[in-house]
DOLUMZA-886764 format. One record per residue: z, x, y of N, C-alpha, C, CB in turn; residue in three letters; residue number from 0. Coordinates in nm, 3 decimals, always signed. Each point is the difference from the previous one (the first is absolute). Glycine has a CB too. Layout:
! DOLUMZA-886764
Z  X  Y  Z  X  Y  Z  X  Y  Z  X  Y  ALA  NUM;
...
//
This chain:
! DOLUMZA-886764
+0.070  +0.276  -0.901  +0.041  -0.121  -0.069  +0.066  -0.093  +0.101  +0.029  +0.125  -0.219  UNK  0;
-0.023  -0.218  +0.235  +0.014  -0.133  +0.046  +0.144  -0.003  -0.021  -0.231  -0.111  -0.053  UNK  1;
+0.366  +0.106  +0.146  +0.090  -0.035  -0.087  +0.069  -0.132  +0.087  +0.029  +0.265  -0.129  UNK  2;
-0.141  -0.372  +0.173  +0.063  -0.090  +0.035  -0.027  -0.114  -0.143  -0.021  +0.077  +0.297  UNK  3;
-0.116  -0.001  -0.364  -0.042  -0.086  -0.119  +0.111  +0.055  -0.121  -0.294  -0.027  +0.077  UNK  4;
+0.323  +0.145  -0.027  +0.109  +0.096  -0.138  +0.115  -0.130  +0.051  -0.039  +0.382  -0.011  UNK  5;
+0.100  -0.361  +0.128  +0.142  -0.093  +0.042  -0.010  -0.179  -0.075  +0.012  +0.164  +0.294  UNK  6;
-0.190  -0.174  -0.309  -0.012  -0.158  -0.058  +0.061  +0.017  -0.154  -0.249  -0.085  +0.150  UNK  7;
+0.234  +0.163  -0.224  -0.005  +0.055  -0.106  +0.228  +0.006  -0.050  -0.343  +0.164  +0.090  UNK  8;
+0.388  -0.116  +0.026  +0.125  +0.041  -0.020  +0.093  -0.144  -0.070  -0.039  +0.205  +0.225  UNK  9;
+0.027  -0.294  -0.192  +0.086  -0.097  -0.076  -0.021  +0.026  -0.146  -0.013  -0.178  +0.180  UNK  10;
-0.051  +0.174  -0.216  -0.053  -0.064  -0.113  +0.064  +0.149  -0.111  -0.270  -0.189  +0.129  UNK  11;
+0.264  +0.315  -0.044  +0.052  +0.123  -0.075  +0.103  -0.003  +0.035  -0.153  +0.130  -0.023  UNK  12;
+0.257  -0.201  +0.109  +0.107  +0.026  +0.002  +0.053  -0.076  -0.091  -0.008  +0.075  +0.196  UNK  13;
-0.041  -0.205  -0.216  +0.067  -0.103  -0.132  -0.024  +0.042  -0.112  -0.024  -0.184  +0.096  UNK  14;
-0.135  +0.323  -0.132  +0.031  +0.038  -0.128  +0.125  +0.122  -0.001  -0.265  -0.072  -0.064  UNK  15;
+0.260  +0.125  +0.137  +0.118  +0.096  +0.040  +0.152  -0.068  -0.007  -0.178  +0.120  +0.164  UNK  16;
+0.192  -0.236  -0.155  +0.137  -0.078  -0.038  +0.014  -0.011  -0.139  -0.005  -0.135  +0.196  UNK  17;
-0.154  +0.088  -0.216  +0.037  -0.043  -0.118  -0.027  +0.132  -0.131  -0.063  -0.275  +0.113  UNK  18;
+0.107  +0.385  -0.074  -0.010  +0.115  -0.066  -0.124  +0.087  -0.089  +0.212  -0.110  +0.022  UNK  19;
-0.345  +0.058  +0.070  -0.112  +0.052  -0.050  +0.034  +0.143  +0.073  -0.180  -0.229  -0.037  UNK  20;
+0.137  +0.344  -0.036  -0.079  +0.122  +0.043  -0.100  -0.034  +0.114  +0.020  +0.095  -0.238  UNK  21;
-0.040  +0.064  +0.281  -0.162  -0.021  +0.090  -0.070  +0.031  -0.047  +0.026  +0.021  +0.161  UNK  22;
-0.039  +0.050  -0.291  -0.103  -0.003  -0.050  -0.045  -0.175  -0.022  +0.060  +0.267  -0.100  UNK  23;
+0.006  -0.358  +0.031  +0.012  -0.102  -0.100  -0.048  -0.103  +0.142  +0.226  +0.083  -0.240  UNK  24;
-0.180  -0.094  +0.348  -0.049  -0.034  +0.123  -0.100  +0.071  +0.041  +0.186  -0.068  +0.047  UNK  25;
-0.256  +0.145  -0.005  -0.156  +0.036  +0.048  -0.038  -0.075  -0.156  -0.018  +0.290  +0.192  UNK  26;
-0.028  -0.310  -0.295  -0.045  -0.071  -0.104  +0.009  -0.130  +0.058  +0.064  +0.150  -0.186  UNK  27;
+0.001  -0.202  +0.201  +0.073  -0.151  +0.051  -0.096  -0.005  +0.145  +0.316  +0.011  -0.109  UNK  28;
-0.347  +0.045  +0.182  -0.092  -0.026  +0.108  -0.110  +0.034  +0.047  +0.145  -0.022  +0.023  UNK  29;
-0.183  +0.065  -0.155  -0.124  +0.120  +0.052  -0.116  -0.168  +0.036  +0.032  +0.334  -0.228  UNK  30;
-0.017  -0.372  +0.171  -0.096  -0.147  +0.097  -0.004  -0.035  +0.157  +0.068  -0.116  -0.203  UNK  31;
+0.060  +0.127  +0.227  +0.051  +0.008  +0.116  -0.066  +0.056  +0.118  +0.163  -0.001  -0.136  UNK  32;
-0.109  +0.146  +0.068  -0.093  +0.141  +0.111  -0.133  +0.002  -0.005  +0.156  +0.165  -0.036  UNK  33;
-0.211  -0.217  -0.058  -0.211  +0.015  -0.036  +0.038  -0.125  +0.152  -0.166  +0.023  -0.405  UNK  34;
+0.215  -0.142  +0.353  -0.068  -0.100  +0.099  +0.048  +0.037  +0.127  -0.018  -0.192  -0.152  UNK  35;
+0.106  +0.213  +0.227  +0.072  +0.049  +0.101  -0.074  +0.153  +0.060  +0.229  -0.139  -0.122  UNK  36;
-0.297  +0.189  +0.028  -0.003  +0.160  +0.085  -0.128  +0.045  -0.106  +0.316  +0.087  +0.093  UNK  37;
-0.433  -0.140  -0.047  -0.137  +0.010  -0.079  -0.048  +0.155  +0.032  -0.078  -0.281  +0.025  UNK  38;
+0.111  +0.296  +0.094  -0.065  +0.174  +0.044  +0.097  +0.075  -0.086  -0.079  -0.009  +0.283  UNK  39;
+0.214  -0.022  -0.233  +0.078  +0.132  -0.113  -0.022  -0.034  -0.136  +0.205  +0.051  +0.145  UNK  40;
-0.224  -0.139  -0.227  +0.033  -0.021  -0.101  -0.150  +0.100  -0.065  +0.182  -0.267  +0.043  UNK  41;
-0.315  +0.219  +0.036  -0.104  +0.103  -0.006  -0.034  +0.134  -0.021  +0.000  -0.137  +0.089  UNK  42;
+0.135  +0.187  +0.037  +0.031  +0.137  +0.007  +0.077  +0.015  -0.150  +0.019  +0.024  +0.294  UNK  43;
+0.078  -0.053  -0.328  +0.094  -0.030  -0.119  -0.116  +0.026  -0.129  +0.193  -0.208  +0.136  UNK  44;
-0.262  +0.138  -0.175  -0.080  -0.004  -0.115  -0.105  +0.136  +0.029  +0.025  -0.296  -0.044  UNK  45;
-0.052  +0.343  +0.141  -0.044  +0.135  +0.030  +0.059  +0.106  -0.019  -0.083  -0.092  +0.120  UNK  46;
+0.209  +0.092  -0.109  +0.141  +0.123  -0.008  +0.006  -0.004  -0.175  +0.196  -0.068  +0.272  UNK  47;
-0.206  -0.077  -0.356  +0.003  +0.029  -0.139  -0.068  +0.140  -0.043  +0.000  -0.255  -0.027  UNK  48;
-0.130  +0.218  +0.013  -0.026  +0.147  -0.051  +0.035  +0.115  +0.007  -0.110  -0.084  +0.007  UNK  49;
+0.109  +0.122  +0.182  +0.085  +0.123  -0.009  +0.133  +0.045  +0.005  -0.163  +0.010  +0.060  UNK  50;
+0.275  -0.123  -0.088  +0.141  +0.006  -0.028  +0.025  -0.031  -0.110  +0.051  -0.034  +0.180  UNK  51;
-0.099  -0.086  -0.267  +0.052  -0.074  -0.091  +0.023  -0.128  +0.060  +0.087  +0.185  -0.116  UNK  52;
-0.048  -0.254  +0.029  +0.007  -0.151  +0.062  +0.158  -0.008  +0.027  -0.217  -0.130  -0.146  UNK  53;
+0.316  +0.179  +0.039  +0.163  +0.019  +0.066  -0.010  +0.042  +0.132  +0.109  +0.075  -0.206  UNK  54;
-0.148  +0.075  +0.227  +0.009  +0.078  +0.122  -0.032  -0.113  +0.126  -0.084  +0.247  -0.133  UNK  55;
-0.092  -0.256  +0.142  -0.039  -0.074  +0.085  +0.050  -0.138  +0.049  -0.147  +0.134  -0.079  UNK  56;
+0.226  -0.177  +0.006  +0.068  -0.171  +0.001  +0.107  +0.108  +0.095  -0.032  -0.227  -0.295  UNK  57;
+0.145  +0.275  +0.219  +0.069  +0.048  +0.055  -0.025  +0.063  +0.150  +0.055  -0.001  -0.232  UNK  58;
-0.134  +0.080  +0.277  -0.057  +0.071  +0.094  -0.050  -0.129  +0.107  -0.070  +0.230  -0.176  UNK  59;
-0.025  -0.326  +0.121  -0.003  -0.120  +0.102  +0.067  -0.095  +0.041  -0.133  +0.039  -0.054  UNK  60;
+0.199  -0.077  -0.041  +0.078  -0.111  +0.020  +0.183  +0.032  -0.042  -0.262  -0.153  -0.056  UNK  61;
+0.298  +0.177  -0.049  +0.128  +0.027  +0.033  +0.090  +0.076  +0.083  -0.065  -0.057  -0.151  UNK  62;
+0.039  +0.182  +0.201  +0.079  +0.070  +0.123  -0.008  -0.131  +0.096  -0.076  +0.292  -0.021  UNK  63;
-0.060  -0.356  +0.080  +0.044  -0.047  +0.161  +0.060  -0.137  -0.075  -0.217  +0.109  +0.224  UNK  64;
+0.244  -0.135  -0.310  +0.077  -0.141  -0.039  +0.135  +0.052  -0.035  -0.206  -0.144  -0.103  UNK  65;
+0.250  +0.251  +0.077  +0.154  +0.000  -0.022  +0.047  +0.088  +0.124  +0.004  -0.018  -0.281  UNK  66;
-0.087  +0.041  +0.378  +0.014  +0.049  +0.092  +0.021  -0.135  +0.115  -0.129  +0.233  -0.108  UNK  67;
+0.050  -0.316  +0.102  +0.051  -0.144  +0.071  +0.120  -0.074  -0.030  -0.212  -0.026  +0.009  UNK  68;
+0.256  +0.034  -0.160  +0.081  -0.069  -0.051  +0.168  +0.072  +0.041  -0.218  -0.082  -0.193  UNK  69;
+0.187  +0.254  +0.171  +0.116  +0.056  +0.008  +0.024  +0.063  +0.158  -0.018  +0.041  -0.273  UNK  70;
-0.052  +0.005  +0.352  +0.005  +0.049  +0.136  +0.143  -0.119  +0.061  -0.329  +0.099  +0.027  UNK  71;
+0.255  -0.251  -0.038  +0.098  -0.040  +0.085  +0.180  +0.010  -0.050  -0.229  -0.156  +0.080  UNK  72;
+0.245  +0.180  -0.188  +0.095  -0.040  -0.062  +0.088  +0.175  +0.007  -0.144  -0.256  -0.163  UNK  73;
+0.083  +0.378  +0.212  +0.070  +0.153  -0.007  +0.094  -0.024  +0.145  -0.233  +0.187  -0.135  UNK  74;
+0.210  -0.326  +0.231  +0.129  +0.028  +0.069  +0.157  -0.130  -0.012  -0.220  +0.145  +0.180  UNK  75;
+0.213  -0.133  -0.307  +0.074  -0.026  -0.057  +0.107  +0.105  -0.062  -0.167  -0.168  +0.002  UNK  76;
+0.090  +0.292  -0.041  +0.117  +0.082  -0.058  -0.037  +0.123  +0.072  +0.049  -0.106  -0.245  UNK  77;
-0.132  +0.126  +0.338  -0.006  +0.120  +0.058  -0.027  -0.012  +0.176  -0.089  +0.090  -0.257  UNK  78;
+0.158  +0.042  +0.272  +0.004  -0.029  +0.158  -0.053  +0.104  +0.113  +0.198  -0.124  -0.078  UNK  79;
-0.211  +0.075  +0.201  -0.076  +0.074  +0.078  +0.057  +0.153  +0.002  -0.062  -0.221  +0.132  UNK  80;
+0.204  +0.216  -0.113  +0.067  +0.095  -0.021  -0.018  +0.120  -0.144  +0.130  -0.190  +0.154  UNK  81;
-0.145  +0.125  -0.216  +0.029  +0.088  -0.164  -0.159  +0.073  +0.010  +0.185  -0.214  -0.201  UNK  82;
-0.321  +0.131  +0.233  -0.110  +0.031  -0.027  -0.005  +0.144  +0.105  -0.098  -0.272  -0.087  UNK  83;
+0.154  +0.242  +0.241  -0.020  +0.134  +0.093  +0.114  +0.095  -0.080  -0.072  -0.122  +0.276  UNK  84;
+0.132  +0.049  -0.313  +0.121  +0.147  -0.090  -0.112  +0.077  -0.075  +0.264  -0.148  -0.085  UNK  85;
-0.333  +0.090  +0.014  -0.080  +0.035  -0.138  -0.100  +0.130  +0.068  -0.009  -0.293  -0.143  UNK  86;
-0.071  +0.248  +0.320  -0.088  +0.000  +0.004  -0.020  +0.150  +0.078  -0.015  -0.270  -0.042  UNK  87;
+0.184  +0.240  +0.122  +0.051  +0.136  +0.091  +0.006  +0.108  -0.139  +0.189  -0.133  +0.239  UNK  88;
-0.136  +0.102  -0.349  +0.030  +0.097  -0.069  -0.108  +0.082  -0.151  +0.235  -0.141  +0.119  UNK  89;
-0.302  +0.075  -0.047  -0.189  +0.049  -0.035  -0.028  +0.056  +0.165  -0.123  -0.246  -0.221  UNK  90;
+0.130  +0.224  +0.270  -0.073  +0.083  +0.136  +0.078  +0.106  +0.016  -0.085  -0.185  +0.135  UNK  91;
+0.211  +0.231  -0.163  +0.071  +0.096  +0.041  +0.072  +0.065  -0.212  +0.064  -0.150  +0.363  UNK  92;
-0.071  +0.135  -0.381  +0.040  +0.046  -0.115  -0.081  -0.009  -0.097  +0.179  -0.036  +0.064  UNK  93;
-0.153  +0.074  -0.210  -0.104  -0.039  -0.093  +0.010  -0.059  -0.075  -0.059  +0.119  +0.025  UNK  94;
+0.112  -0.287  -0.033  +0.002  -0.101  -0.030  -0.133  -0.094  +0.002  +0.224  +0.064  +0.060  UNK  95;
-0.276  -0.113  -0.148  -0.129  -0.055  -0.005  +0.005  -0.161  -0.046  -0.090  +0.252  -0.056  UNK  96;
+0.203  -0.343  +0.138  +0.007  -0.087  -0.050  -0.044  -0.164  -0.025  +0.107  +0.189  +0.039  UNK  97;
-0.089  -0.282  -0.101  -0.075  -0.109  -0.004  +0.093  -0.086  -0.065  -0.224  +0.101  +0.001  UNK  98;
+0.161  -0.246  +0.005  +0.105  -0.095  -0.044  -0.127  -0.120  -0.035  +0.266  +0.078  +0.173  UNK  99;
-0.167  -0.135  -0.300  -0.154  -0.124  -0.067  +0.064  -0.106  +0.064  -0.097  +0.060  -0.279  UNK  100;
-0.021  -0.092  +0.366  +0.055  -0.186  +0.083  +0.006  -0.082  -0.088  -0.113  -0.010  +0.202  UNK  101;
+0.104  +0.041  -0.337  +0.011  -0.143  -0.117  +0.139  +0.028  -0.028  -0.251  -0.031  -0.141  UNK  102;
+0.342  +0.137  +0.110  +0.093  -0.026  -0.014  +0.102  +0.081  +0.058  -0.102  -0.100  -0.158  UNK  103;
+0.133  +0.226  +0.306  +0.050  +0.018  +0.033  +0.010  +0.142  +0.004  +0.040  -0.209  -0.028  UNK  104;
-0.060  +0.265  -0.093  +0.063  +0.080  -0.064  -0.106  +0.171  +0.092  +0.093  -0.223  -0.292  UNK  105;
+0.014  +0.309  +0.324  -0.056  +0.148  +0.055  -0.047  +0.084  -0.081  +0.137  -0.004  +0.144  UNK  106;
-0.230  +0.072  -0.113  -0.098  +0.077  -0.129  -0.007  +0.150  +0.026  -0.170  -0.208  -0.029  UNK  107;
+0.145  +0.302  +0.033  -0.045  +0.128  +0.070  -0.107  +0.027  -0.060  +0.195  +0.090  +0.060  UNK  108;
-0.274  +0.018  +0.029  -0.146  +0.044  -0.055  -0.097  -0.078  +0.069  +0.073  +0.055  -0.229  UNK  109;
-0.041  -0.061  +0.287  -0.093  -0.158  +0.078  -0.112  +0.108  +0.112  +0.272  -0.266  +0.033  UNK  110;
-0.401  +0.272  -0.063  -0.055  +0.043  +0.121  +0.030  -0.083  +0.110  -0.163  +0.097  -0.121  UNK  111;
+0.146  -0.016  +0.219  +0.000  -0.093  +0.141  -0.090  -0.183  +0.053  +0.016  +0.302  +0.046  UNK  112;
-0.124  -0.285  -0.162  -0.059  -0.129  +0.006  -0.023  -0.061  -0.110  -0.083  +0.061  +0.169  UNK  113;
+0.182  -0.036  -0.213  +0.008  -0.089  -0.117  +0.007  -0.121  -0.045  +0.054  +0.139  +0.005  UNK  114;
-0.143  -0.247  -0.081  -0.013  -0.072  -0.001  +0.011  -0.090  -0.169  -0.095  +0.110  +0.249  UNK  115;
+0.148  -0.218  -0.281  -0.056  -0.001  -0.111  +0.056  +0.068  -0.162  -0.163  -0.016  +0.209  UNK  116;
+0.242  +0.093  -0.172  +0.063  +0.058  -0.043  +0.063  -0.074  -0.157  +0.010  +0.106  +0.266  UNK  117;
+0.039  -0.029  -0.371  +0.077  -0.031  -0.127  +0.153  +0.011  +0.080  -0.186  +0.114  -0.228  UNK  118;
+0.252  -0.278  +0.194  +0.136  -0.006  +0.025  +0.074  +0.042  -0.169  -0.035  -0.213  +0.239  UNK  119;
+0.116  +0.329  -0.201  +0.041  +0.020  -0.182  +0.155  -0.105  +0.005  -0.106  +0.338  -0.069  UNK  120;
+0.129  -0.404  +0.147  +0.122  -0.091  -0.029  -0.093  -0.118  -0.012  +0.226  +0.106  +0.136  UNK  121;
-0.326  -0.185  -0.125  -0.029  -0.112  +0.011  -0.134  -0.020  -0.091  +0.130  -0.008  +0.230  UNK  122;
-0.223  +0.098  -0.203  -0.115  +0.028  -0.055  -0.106  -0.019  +0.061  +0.094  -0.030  -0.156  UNK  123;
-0.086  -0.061  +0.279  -0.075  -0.016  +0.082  -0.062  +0.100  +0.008  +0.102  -0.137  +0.084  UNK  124;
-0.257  +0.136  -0.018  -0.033  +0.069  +0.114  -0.033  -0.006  +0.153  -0.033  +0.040  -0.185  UNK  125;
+0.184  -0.041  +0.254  +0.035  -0.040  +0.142  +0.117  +0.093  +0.037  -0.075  -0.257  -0.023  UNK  126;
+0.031  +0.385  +0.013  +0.025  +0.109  +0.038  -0.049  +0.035  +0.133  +0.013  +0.039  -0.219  UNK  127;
+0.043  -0.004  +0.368  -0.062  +0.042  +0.074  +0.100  +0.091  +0.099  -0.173  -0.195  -0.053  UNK  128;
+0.082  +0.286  +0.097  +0.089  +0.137  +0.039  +0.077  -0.081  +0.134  -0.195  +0.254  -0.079  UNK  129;
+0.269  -0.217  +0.101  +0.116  -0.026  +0.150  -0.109  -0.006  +0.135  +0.248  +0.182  -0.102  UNK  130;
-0.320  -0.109  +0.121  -0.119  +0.018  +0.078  -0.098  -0.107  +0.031  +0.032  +0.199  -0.087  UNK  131;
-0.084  -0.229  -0.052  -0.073  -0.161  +0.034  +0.036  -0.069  +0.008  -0.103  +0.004  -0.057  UNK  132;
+0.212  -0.041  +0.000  +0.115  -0.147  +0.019  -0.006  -0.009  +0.133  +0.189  +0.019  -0.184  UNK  133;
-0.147  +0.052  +0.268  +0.017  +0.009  +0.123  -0.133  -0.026  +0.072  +0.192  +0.147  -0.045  UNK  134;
-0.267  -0.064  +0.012  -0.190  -0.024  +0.080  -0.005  -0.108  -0.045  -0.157  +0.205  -0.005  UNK  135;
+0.142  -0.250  -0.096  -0.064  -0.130  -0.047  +0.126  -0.112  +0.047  -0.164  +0.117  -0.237  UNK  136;
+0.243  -0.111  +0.293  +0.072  -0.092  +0.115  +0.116  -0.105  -0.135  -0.279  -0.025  +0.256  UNK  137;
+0.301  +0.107  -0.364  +0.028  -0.095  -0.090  +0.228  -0.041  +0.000  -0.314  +0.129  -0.171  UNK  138;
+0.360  -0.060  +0.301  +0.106  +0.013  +0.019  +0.048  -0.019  +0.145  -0.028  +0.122  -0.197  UNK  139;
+0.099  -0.211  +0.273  +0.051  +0.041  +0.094  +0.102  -0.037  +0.070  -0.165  +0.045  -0.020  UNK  140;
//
């Protein structure tokens, strides 16, 4: 997926996001958007219907890498380089399995090591990701 055409896309969800739409209630609100902006995925997208469902597959194409653009930049705000290697030493050496949702902060356990995507049970999100990828995926430093 394209996410310099996803980044064209971000105003417009952040003002429904002010103005207190859901993401569900927003992907509705733009699905025009993404057809015109992203014709190959949106292709792939209407292909995934059948064998996901149309929730799943929306979800599966387009919402993870959009609340994943929206929220990535905003986890170093409440979380830090420090806390994530705390998290990350104490999964490599102990048996702590931990993770934290970049939408709202909050530490989780149970987290496989590549975890991604994840159910936040304080927020509801799903922007759950183990201590491990935060770090690979460069989202802290």
């Amino acid at each position: 997926m394209k996410n310099a055409a996803l980044r064209a896309i971000m105003p417009k969800i952040k003002e429904m996001l002010d103005e207190g739409y859901d993401w569900n209630e927003i992907l509705i609100g733009i699905k025009a958007d993404l057809e015109a902006a992203l014709p190959k995925t949106w292709a792939k997208y209407e292909q995934r219907i059948e064998e996901e469902g149309e929730r799943e597959a929306f979800m599966n194409t387009f919402l993870q890498p959009l609340q994943y653009l929206y929220y990535s930049p905003k986890i170093k705000e409440f979380l830090t380089l420090d806390q994530v290697m705390d998290a990350a030493e104490r999964e490599m050496f102990g048996t702590d399995n931990p993770g934290f949702c970049i939408a709202c902060g909050g530490e989780h356990d149970s987290c496989e090591p590549d975890a991604s995507f994840y159910e936040c049970y304080d927020c509801g999100q799903h922007m759950v990701f183990a201590a491990a990828e935060i770090l690979m995926r460069g989202m802290v430093s």
